[in-house]
N, CA, C and O atoms as a printed pandas DataFrame, in Angstrom:
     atom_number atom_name residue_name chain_id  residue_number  x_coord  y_coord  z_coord
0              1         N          UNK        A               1  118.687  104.483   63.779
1              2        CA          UNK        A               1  117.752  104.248   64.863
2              3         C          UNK        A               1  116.747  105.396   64.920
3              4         O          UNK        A               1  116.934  106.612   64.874
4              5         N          UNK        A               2  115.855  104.822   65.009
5              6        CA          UNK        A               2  114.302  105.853   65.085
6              7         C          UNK        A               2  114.357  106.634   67.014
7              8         O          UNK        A               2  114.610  106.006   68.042
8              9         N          UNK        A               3  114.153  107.544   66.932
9             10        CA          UNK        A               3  114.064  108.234   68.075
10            11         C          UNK        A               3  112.327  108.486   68.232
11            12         O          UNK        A               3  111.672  108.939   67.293
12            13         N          UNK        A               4  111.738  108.134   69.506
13            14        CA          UNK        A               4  110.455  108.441   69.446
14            15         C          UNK        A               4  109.871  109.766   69.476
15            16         O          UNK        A               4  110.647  110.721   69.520
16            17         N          UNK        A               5  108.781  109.943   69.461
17            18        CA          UNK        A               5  108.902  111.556   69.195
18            19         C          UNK        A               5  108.447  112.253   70.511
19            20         O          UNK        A               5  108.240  113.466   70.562
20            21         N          UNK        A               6  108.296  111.360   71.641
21            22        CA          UNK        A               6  108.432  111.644   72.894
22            23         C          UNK        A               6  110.083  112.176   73.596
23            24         O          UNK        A               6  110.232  112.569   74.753
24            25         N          UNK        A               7  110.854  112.091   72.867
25            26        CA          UNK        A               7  112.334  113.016   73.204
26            27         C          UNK        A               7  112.185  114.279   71.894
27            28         O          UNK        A               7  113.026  115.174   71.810
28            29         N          UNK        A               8  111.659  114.236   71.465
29            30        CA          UNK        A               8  111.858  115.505   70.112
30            31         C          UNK        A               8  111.034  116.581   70.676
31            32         O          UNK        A               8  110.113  116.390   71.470
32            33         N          UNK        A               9  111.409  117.710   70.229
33            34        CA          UNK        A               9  111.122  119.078   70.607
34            35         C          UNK        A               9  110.079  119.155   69.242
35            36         O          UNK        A               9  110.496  119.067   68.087
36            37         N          UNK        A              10  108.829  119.315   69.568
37            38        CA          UNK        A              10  107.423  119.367   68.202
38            39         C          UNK        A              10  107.304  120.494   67.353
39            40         O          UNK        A              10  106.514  120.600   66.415
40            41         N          UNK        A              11  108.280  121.480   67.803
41            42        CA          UNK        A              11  108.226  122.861   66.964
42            43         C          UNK        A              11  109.466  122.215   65.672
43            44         O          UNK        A              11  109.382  122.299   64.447
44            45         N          UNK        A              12  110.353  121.703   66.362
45            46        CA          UNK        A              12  111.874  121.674   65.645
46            47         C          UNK        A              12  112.470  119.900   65.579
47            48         O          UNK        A              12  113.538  119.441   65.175
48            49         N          UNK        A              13  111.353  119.288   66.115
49            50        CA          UNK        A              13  112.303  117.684   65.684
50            51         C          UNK        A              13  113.460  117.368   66.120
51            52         O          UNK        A              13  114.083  116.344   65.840
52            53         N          UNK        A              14  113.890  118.498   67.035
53            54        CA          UNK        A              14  115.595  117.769   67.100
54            55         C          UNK        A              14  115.103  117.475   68.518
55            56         O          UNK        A              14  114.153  118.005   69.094
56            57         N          UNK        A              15  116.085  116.356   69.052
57            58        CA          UNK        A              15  116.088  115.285   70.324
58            59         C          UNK        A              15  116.629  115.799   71.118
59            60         O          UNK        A              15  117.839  116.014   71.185
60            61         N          UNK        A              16  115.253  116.264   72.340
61            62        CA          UNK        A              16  115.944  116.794   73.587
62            63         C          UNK        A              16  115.561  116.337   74.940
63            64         O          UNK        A              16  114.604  116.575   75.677
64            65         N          UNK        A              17  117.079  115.288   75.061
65            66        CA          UNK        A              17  117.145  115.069   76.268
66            67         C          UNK        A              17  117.526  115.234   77.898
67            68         O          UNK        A              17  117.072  114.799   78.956
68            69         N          UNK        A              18  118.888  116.330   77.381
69            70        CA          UNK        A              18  119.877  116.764   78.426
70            71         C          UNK        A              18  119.932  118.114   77.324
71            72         O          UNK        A              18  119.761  118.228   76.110
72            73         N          UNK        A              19  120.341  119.265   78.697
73            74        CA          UNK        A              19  120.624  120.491   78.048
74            75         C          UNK        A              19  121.512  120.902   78.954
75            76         O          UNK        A              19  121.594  120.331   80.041
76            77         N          UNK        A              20  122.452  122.156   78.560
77            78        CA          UNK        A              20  122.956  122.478   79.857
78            79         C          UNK        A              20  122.282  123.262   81.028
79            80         O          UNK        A              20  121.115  123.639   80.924
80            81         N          UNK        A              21  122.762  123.418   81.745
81            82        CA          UNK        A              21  121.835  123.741   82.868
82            83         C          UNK        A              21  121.426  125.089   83.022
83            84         O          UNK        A              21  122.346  125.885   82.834
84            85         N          UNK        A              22  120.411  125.553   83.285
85            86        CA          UNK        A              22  119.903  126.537   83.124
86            87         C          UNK        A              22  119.738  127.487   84.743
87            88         O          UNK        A              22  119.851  126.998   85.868
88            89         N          UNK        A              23  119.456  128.881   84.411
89            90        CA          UNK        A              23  120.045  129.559   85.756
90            91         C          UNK        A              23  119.400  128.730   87.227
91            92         O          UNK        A              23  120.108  128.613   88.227
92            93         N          UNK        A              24  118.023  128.214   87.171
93            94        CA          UNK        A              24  117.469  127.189   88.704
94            95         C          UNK        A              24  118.664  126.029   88.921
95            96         O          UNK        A              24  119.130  125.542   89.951
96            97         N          UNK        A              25  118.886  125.853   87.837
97            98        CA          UNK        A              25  119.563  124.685   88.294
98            99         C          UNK        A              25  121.059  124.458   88.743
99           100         O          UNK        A              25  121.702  123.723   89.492
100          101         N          UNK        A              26  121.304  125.807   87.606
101          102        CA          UNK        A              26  122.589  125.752   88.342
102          103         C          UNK        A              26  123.055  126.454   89.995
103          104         O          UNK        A              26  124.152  126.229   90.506
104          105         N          UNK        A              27  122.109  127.206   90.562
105          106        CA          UNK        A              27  121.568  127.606   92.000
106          107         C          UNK        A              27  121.459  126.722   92.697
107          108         O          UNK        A              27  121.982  126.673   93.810
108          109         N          UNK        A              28  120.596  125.629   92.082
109          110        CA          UNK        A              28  120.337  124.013   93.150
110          111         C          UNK        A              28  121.684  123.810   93.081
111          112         O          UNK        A              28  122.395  124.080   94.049
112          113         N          UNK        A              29  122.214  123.289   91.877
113          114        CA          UNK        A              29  123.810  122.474   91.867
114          115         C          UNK        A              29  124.926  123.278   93.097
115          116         O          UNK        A              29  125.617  122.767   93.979
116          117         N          UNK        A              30  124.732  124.725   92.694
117          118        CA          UNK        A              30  125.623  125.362   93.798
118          119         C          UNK        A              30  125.443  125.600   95.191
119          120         O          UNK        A              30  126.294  125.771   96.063
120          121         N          UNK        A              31  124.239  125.583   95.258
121          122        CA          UNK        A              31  123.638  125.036   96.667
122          123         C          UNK        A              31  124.169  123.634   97.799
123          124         O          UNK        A              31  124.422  123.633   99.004
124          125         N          UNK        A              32  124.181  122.596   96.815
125          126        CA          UNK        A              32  124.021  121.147   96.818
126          127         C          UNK        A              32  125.479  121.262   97.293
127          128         O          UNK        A              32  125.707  120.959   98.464
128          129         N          UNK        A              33  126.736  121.767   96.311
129          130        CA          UNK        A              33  127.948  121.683   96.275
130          131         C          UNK        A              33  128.906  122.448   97.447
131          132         O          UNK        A              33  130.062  122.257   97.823
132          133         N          UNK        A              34  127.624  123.613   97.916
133          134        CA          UNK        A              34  128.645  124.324   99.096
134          135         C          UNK        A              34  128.235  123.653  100.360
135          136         O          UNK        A              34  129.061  123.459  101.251
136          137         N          UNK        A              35  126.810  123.239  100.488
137          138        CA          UNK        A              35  126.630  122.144  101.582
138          139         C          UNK        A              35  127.197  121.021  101.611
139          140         O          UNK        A              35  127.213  120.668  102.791
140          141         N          UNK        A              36  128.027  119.697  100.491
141          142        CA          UNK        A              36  128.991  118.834  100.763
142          143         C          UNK        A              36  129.865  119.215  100.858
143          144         O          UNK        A              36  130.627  118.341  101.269
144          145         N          UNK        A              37  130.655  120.708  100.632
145          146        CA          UNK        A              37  131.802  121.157  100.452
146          147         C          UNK        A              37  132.293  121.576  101.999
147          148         O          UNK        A              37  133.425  121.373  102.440
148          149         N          UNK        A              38  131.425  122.069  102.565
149          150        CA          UNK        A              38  131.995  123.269  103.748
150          151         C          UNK        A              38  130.780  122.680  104.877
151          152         O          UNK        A              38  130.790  123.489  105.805
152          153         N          UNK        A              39  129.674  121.519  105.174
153          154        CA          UNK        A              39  128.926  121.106  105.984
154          155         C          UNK        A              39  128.761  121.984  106.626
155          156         O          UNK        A              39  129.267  121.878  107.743
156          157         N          UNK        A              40  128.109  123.114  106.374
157          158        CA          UNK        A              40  127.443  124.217  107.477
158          159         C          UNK        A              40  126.406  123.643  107.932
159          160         O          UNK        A              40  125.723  122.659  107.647
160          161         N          UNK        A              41  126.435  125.093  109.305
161          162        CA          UNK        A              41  124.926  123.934  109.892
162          163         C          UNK        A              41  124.344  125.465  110.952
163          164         O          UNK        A              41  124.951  126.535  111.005
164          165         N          UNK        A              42  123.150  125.158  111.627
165          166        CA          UNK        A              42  122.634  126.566  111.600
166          167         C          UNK        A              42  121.714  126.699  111.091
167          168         O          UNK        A              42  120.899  125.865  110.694
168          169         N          UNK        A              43  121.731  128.433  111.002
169          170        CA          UNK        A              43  120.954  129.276  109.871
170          171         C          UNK        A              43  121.703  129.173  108.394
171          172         O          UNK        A              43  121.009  129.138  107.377
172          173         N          UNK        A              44  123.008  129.132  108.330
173          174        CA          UNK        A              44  123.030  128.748  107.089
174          175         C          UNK        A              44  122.910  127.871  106.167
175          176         O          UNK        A              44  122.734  128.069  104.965
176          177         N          UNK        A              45  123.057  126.325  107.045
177          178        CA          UNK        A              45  122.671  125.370  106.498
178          179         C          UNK        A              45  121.292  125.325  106.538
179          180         O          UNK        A              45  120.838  124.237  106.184
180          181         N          UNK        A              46  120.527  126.113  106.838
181          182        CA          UNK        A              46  118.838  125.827  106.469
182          183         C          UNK        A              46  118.191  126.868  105.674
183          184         O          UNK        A              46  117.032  126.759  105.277
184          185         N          UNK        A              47  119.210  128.248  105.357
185          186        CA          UNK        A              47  119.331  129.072  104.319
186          187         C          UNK        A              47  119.430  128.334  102.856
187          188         O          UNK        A              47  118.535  128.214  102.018
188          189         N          UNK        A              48  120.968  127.817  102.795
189          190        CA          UNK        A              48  120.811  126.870  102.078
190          191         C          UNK        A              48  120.281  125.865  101.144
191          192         O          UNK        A              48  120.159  125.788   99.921
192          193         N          UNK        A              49  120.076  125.307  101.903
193          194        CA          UNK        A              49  118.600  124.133  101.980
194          195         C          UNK        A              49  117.021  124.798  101.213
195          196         O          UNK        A              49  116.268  124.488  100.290
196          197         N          UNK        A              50  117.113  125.700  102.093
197          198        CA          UNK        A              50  115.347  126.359  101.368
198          199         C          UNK        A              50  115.800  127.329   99.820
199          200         O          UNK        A              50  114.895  127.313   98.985
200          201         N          UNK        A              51  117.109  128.151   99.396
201          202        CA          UNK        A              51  117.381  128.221   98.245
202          203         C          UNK        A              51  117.624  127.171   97.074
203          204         O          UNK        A              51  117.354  127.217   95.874
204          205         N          UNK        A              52  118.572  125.681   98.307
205          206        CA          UNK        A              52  118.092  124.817   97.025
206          207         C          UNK        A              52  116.981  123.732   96.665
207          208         O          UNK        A              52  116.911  122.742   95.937
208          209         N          UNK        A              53  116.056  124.494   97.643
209          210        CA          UNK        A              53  114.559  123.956   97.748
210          211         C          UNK        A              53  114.015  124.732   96.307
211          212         O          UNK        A              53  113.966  124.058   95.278
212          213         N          UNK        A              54  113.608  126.187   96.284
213          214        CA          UNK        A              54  113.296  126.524   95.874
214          215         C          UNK        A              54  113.936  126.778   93.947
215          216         O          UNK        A              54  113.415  127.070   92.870
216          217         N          UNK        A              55  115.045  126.512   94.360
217          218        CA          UNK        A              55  115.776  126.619   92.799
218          219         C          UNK        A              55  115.512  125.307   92.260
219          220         O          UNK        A              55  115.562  125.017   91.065
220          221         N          UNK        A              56  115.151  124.315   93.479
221          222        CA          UNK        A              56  114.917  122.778   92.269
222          223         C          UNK        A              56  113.233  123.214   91.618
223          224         O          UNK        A              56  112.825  123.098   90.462
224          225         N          UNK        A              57  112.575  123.689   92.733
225          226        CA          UNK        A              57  111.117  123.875   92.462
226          227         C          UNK        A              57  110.792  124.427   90.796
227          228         O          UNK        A              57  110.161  124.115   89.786
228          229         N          UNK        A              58  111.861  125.625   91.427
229          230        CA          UNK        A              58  111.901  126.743   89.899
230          231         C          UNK        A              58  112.044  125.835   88.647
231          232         O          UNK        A              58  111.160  125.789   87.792
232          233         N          UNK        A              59  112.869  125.317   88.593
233          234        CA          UNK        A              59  113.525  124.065   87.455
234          235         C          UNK        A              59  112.233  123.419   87.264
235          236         O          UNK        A              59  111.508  123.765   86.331
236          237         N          UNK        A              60  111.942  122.635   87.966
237          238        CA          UNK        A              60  110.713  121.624   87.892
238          239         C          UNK        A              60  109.568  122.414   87.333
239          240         O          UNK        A              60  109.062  121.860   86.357
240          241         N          UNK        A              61  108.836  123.927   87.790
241          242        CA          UNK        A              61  107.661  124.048   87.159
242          243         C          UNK        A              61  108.411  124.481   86.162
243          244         O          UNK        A              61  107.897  124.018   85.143
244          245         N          UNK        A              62  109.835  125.447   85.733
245          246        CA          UNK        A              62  109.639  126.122   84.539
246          247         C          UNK        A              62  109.323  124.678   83.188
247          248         O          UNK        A              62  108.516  124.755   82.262
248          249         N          UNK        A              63  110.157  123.595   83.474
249          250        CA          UNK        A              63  109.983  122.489   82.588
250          251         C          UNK        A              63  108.768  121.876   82.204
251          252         O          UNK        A              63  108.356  121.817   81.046
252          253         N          UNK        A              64  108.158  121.384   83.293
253          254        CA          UNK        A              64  106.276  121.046   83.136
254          255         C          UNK        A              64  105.739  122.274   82.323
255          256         O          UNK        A              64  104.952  122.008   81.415
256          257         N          UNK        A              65  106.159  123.956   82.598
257          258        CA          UNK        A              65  105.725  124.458   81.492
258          259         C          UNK        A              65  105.958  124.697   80.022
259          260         O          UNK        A              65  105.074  124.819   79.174
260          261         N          UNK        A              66  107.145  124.744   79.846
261          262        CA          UNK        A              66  108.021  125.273   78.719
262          263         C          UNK        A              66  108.868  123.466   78.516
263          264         O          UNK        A              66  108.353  122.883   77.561
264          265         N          UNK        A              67  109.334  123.109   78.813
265          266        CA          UNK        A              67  109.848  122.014   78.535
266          267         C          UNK        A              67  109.985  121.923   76.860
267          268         O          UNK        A              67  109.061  122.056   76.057
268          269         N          UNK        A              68  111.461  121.647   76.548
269          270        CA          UNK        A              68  111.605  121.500   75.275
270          271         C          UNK        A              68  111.037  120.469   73.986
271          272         O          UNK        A              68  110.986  120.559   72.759
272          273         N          UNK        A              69  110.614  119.362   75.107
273          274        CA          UNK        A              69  110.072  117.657   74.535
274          275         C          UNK        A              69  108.838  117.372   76.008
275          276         O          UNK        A              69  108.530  117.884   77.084
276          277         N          UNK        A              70  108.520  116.349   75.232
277          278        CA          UNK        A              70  107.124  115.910   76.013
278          279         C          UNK        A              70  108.427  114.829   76.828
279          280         O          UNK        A              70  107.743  113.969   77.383
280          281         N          UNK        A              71  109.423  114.617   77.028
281          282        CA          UNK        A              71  110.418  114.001   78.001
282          283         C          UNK        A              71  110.639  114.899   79.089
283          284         O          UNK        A              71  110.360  114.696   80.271
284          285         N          UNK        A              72  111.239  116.050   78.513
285          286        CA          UNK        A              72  111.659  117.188   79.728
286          287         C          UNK        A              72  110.664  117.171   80.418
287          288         O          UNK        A              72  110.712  116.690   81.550
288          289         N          UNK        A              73  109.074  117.899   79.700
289          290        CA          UNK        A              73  108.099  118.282   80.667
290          291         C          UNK        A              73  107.502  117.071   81.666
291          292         O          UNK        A              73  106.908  117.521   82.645
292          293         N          UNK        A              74  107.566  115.570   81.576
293          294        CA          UNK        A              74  107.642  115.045   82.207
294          295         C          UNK        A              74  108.151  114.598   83.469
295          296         O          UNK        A              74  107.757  114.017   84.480
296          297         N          UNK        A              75  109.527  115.273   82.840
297          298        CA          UNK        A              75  110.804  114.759   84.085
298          299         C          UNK        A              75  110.586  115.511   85.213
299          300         O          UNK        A              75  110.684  115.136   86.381
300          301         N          UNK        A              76  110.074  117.357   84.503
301          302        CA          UNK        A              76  109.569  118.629   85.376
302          303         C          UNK        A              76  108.651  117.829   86.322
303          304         O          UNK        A              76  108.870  117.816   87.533
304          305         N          UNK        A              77  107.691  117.207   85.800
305          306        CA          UNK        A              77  106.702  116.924   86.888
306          307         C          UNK        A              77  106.937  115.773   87.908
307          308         O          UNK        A              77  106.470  115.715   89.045
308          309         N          UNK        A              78  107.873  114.723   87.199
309          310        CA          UNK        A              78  108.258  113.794   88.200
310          311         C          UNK        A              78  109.624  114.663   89.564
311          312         O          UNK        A              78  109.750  114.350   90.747
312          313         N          UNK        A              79  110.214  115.474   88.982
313          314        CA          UNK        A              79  110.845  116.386   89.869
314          315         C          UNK        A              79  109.600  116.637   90.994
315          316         O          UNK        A              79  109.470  116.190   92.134
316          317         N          UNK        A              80  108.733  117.550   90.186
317          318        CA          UNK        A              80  108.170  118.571   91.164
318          319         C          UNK        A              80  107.447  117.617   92.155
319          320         O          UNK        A              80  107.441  117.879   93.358
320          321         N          UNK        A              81  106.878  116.581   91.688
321          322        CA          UNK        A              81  106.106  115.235   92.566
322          323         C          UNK        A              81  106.959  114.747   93.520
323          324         O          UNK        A              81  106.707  114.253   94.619
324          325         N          UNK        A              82  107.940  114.934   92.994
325          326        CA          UNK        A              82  108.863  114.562   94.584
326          327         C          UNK        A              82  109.673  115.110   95.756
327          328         O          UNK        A              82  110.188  114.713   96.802
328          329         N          UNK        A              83  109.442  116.778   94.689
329          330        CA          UNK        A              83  110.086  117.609   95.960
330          331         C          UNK        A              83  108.827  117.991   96.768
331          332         O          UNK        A              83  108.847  118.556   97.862
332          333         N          UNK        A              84  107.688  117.593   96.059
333          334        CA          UNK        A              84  106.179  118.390   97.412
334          335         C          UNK        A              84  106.390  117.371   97.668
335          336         O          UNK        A              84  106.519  117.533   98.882
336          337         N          UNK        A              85  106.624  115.856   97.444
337          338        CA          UNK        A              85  106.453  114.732   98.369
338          339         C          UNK        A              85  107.472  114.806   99.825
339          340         O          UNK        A              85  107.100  114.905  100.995
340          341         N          UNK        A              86  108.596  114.735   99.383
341          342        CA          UNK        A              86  109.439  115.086  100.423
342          343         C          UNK        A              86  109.413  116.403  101.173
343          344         O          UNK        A              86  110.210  116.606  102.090
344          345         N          UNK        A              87  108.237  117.581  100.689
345          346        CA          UNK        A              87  108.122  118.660  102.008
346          347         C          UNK        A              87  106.896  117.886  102.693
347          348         O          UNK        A              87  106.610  117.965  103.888
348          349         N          UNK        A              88  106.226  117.129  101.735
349          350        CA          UNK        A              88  104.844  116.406  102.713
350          351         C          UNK        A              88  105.473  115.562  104.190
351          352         O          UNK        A              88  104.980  115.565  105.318
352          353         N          UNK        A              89  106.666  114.903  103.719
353          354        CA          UNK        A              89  107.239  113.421  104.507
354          355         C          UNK        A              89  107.806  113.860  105.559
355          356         O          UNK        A              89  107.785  113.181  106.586
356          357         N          UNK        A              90  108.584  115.391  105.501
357          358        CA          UNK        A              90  109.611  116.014  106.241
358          359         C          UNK        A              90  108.632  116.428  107.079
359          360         O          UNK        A              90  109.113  116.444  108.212
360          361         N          UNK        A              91  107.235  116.849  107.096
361          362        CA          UNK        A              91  106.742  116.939  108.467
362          363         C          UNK        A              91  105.991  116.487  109.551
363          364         O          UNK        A              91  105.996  117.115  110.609
C-alpha cells in the first residue's frame, strides 16, 4: 500500500503519524488526568485548567511549526483553531 506523502516526513520519507508524546503534551495529559482524578475546584482547579490550556497551546504551535509531516503540522493548526475557538466561546 502506497502511503501519501502527506503523512511522510520530506527530509526522511518515513510515515509520521503518531509519536510519543512530547514534554506539552505530556503536561496537558497530566493536567487532564489530575483534574478527572482528584475533581479539584477553586484556585486549583483553574490553575490547572490554564496550565493545561497553555501546554495544549504549546503542542499545537510547536507542530504548525516544526511538525514532522504536512499531517502533524496540520493537526497543530486544527488543535490550535480550536483551542482560540473555545477561549473565543468561553466568553
Amino acid at each position: 500500500m502506497r502511503v501519501p506523502r502527506f503523512f511522510r516526513n520530506p527530509e526522511t520519507s518515513r510515515v509520521v503519524v503518531a509519536q510519543p508524546p512530547n514534554l506539552p503534551l505530556w503536561i496537558y495529559l497530566a493536567t487532564v488526568v489530575v483534574r478527572f482524578a482528584l475533581r479539584p475546584d477553586g484556585a486549583i482547579a483553574t490553575g490547572l485548567t490554564v496550565v493545561a490550556s497553555v501546554a495544549l497551546a504549546w503542542w499545537a504551535i510547536a507542530e504548525v511549526v516544526d511538525g514532522d509531516s504536512p499531517f502533524r503540522r496540520v493537526l497543530g493548526a486544527v488543535v490550535l483553531a480550536g483551542w482560540l475557538l473555545g477561549l473565543l466561546l468561553t466568553r
